[in-house]
KOLPA-462197 format. One line per field, with one value per residue (C-alpha): residue in three letters; residue number from 1; x, y, z. Coordinates in Angstrom, 1 decimal. Example, Ala and Ser with C-alpha at 12.3 -4.5 7.8 and 13.67 -1.06 7.14 Angstrom:
REM residues 2
resn (ala	ser)
resi (1	2)
c1 (12.3	13.7)
c2 (-4.5	-1.1)
c3 (7.8	7.1)
//
This chain:
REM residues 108
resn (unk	unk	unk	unk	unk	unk	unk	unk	unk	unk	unk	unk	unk	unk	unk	unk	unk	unk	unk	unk	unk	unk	unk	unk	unk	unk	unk	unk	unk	unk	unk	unk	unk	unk	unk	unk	unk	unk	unk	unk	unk	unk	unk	unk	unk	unk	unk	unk	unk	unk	unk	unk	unk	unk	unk	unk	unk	unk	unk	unk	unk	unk	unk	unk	unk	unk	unk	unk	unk	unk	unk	unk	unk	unk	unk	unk	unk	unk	unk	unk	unk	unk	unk	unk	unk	unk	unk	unk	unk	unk	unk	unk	unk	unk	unk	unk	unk	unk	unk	unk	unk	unk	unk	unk	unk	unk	unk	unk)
resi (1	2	3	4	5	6	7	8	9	10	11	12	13	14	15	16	17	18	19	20	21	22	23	24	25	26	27	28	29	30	31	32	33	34	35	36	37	38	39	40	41	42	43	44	45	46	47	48	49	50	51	52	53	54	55	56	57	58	59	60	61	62	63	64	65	66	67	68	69	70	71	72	73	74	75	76	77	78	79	80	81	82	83	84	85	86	87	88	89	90	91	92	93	94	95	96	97	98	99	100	101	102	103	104	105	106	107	108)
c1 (16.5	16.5	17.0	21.0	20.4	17.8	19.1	19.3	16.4	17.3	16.9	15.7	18.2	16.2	17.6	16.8	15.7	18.9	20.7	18.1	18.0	22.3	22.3	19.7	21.4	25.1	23.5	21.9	24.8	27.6	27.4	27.4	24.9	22.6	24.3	28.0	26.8	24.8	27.3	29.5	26.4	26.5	22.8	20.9	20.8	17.1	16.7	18.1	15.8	13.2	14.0	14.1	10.7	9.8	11.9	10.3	8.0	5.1	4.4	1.6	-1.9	-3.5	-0.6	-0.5	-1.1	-3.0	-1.5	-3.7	-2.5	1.0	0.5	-1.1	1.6	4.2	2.4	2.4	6.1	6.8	5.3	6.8	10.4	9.2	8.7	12.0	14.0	12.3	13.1	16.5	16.7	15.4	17.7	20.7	19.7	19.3	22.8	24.0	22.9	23.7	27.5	27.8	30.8	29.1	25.5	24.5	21.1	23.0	25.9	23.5)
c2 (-114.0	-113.9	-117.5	-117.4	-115.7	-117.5	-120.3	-123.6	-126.0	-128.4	-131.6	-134.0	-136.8	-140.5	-142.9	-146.3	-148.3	-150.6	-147.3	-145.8	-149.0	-149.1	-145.4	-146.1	-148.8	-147.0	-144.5	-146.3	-149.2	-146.7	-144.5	-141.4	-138.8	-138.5	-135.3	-137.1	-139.9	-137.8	-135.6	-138.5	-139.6	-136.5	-136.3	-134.0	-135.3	-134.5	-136.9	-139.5	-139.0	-139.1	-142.6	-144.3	-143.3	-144.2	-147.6	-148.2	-151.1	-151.0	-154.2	-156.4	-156.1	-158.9	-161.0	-159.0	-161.3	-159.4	-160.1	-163.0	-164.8	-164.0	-164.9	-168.4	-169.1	-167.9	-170.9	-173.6	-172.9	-173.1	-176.2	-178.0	-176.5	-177.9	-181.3	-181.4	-180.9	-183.9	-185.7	-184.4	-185.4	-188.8	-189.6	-188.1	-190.4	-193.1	-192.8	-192.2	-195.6	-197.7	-196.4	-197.1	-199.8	-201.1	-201.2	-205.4	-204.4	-205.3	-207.6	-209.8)
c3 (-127.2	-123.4	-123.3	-122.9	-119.1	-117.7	-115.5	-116.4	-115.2	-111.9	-113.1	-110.4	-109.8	-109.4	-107.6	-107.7	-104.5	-104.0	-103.5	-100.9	-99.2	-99.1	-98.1	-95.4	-94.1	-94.2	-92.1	-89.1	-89.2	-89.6	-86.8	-88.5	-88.7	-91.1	-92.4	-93.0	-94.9	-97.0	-97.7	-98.8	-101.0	-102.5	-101.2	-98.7	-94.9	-95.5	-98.1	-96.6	-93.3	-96.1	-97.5	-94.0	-93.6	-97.2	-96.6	-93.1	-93.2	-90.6	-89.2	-91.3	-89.3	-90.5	-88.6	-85.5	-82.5	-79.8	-75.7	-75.3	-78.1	-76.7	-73.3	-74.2	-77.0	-73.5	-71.4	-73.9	-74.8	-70.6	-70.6	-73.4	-71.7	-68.3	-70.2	-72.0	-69.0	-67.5	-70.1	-70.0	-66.6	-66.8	-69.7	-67.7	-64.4	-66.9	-68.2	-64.8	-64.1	-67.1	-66.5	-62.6	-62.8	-60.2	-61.6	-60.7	-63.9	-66.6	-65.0	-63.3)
//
């Protein structure tokens, strides 16, 4: 008979993950603090602090490369550079050449 003044039961709202991931991202793109986009949600700021952390992807271990792996990968990209811009040169002296009006290669 009491039933009619005990308060009503807070219902949980669920929301699904596109709308954590677009409220997450609203937030750290926006500019705004957490607390102002929430609001505008219609959400708690804490909640959405929650779902960045929730939404946060730590890096994959298994493809983690450790500094040695880094620094060789470093030296073999500086060397394949250092051989392209030879390249680069060569071909550019070769042009350099080839269009000389006066170039007595090809004229004979």
């Amino acid at each position: 008979m009491n039933d009619t003044l005990t308060e009503p039961k807070i219902r949980k709202q669920r929301y699904d993950l596109n709308f954590k991931r677009s409220a997450v991202e609203l937030w750290l793109s926006g500019g705004k603090s957490a607390q102002s986009v929430a609001a505008e949600l219609g959400i708690s700021g804490q909640t959405l602090k929650t779902w960045k952390q929730q939404l946060s992807v730590p890096p994959p271990l298994s493809g983690a490369q450790t500094m040695e792996q880094l620094q060789e990968e470093n030296r073999r990209l500086r060397r394949e550079l250092t051989g392209a811009l030879r390249r680069c040169d060569i071909l550019k002296k070769t042009l350099g050449i080839l269009s000389e009006p006066n170039g007595n290669a090809l004229n004979g």
